[in-house]
C-alpha positions as MATLAB code, in Angstrom:
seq = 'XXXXXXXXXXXXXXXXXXXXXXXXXXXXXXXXXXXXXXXXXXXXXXXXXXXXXXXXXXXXXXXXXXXXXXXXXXXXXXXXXXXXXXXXXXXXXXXXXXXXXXXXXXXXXXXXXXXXXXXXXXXXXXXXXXXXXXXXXXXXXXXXXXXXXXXXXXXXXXXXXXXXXXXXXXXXXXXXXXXXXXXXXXXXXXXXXXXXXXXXXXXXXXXXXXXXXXXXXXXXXXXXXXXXXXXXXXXXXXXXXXXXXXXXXXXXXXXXXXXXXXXXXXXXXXXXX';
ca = [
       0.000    0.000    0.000;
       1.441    3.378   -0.489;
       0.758    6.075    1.655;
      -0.355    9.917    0.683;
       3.604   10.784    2.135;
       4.677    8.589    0.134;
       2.759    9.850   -3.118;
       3.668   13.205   -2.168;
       7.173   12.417   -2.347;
       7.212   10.928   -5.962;
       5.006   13.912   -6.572;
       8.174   16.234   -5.983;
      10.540   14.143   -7.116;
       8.527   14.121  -10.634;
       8.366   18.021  -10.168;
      11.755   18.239  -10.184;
      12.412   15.825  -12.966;
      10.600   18.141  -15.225;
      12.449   21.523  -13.605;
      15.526   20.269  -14.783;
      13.810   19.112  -18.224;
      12.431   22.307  -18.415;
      15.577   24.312  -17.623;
      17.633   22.078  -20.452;
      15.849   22.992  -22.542;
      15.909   26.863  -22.272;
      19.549   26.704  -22.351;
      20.124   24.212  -25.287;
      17.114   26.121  -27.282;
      17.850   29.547  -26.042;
      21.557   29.294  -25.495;
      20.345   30.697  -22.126;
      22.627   30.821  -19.056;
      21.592   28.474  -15.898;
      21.006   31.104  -13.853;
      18.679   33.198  -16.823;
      16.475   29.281  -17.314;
      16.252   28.862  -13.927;
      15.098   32.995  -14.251;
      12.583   31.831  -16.458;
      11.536   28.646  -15.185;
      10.257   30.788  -11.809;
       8.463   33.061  -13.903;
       6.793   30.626  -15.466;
       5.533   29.046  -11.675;
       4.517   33.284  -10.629;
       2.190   33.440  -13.845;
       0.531   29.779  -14.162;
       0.954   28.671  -10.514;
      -3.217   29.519  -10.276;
      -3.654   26.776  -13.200;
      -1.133   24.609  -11.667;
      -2.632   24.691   -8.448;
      -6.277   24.141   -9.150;
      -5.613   21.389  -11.586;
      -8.116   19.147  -10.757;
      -9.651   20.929   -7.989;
     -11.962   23.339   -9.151;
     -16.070   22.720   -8.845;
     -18.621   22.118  -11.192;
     -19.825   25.914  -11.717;
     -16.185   26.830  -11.533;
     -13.585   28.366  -13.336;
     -10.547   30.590  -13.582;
     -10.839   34.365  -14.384;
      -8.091   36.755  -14.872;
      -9.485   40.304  -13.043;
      -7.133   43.301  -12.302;
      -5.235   43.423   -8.973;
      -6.206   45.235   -6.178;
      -2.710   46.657   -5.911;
      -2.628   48.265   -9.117;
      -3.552   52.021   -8.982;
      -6.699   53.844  -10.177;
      -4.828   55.873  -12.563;
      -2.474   53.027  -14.285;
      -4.508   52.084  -17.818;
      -6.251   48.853  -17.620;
      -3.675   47.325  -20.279;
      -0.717   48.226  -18.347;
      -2.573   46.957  -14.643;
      -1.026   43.891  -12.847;
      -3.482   40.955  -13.214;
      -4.145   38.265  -11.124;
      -6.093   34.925  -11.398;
      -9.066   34.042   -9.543;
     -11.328   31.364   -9.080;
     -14.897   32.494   -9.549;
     -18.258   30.716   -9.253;
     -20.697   31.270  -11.901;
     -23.234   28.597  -10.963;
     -23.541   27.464   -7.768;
     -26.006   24.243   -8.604;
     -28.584   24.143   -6.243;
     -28.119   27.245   -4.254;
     -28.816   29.334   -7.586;
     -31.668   27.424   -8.626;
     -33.327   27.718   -5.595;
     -33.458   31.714   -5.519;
     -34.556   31.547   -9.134;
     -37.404   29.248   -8.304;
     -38.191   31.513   -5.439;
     -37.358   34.811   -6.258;
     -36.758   35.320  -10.247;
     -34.364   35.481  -13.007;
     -33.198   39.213  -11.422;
     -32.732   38.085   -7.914;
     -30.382   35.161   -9.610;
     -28.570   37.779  -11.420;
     -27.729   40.131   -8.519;
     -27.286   37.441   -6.165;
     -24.588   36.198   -8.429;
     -23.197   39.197   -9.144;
     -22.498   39.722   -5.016;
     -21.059   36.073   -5.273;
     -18.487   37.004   -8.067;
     -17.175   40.457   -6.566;
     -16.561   38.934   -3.558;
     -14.715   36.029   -4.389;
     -12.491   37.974   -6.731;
     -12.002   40.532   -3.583;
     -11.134   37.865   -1.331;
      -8.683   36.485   -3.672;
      -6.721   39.842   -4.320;
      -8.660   41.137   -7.215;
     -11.346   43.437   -8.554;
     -13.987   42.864  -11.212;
     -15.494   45.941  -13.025;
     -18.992   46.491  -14.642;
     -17.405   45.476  -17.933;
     -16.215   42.663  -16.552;
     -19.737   41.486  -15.142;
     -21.362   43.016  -17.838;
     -19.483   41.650  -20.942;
     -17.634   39.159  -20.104;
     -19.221   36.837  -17.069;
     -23.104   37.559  -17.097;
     -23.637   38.420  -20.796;
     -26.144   41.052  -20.020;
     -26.284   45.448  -20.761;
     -24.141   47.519  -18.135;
     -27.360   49.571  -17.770;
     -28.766   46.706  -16.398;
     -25.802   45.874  -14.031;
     -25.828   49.619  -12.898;
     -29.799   49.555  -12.126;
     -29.128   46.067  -10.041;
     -26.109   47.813   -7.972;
     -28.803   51.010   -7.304;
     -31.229   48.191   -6.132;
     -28.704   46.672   -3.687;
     -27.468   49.879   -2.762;
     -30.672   50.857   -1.464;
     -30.660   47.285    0.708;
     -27.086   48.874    1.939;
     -25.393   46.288    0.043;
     -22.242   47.889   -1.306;
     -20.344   45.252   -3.923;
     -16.703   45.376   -4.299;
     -16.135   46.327   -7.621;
     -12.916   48.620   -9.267;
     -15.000   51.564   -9.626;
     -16.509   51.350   -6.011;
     -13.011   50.380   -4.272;
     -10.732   53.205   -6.175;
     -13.349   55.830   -6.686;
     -13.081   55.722  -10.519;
     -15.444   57.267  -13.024;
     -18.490   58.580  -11.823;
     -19.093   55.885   -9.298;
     -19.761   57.323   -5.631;
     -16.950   57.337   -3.728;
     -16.792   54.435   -0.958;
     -15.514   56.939    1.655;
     -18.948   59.133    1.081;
     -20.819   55.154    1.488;
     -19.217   54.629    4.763;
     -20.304   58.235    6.406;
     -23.396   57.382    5.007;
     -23.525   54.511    6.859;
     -22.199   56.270   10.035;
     -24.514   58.829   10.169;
     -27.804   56.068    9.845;
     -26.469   54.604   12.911;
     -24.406   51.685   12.040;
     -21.219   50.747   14.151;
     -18.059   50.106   13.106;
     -18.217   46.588   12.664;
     -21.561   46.661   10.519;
     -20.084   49.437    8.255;
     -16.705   47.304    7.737;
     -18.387   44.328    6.779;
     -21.250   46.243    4.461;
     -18.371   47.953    2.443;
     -15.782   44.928    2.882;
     -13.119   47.919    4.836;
     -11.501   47.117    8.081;
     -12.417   48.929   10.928;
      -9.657   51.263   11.426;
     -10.038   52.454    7.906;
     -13.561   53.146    9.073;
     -12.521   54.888   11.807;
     -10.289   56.717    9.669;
     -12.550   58.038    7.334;
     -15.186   59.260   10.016;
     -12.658   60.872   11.986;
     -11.666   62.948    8.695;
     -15.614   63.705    7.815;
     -15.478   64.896   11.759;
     -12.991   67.167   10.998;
     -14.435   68.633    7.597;
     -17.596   69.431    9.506;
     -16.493   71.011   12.275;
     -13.840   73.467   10.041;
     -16.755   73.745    7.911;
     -18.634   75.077   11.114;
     -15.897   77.218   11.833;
     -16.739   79.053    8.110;
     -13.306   77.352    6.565;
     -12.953   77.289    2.663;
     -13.254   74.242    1.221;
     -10.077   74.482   -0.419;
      -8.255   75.112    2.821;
     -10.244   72.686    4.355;
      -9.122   69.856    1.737;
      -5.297   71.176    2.781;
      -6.065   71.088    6.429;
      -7.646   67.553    6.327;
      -5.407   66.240    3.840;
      -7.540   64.749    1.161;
      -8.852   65.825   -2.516;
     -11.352   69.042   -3.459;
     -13.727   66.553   -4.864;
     -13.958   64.562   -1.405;
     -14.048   67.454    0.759;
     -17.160   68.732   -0.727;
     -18.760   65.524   -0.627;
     -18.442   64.992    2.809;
     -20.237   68.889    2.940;
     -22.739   68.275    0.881;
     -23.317   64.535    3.139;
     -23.246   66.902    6.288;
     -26.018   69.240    4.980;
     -28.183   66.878    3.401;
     -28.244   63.453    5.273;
     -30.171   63.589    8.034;
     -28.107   61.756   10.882;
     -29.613   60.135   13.677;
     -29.681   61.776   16.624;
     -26.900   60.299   18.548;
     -24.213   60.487   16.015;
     -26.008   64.533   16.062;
     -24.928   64.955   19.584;
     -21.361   63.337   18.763;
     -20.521   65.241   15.818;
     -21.594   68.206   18.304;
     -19.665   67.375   21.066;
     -16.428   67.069   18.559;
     -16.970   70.545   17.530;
     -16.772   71.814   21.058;
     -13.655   69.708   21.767;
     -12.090   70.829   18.396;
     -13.249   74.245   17.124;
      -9.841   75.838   18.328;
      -7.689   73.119   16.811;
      -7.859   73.077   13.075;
      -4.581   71.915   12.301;
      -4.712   69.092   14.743;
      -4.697   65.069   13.387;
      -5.258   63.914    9.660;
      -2.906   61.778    8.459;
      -2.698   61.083    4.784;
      -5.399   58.303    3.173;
];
């Protein structure tokens, strides 16, 4: 009988047979250097090690989706963005069917649509509309941005590119978790509604804090923006949030009693977001 240590071990020892293959190869077809193969040979393992890894393992409903990174910045052009792979489920079997029995073909779509931004979060990557849109759900983006108005309004908040980096003319997250604040919610609830941690949270109320209360103290919004450290554009959304969301009343009385404790200290705090 052999034993899964056992398999494992011919497993590498096969893996390593076909390393040095590999790496022969490169430097009899290449003329390449050890040290360049070898080079190559690990880039090889950074880019397919997702296929490598899931051979075999993936679900029925499965599959592997290449999605932008979450590292790469809001202003880099999607062609030049690091990419990562994910694994995404498209069809979950019975869960799916049972929502579309109860609930309709729409319900399906945006529950799915939760389901795919999330796993591609959790895995280091970011879907866009496009992406959901043209490429995974084979439906309009007008459609897609109706459904995300729909959830947004059952304070479901997906983690998509546009929502995470504050790209196009999506709202900016930062304005969704004040929004949240000011309803009532805690910490906690806001962090897991927006998929932030809680000191980012904390972060971005603290800042809104401090725009309202040099707001208060009939600050500029430019100078306010320089003050606070963070953009124009952000500044006067967290205004225009302060004038025309009604809070409840105990985050009223906080936001109050911050003003008292800060009114004389405008240049105190805000580190950079």
């Amino acid at each position: 009988m052999i034993h899964n240590t056992s398999l494992q071990k011919w497993s590498r020892l096969a893996q390593k047979q076909l390393d040095q293959q590999f790496i022969n190869s490169i430097i009899n077809g290449l003329q390449c250097s050890p040290f360049e193969a070898q080079a190559i040979l690990e880039s090889v393992y950074s880019v397919y090690a997702p296929y490598f890894e899931t051979s075999g393992t993936l679900k029925p409903g499965q599959f592997l989706f290449q999605v932008v990174s979450i590292e790469a910045a809001s202003n880099t052009p999607l062609e030049e963005c690091e990419q990562t792979t994910v694994v995404l489920t498209l069809d979950a079997g019975e869960e799916d069917l049972a929502i579309r029995q109860s609930h309709g073909i729409v319900s399906l779509r945006r529950h799915r649509m939760q389901r795919l931004a999330h796993e591609a979060f959790q895995q280091g990557g970011l879907l866009t509309l496009e992406d959901l849109a043209n490429r995974l759900l084979n439906c309009g983006e007008r459609t897609l941005s109706r459904d995300l108005y729909a959830l947004r309004d059952q304070d479901i908040i997906l983690p998509l590119r546009s929502i995470i980096k504050d790209m196009g003319r999506a709202i900016s997250h930062r304005a969704l978790i004040i929004e949240q604040w000011l309803q009532g919610k805690e910490y906690e609830q806001i962090g897991h509604i927006t998929h932030h941690s809680i000191p980012s949270v904390q972060n971005y109320v603290n800042k809104f804090k401090r725009v309202v209360a040099l707001t208060e103290q009939n600050f500029d919004i430019h100078s306010i923006s320089f003050l606070v450290k963070i953009s124009t554009s952000l500044a006067q959304q967290y205004y225009e949030l302060y004038k025309n969301t009604r809070a409840v009343p105990h985050r009223t009385k906080e936001l109050k009693s911050f003003f008292k404790k800060n009114c004389s200290s405008p240049n105190r705090g805000g580190s950079h977001d």
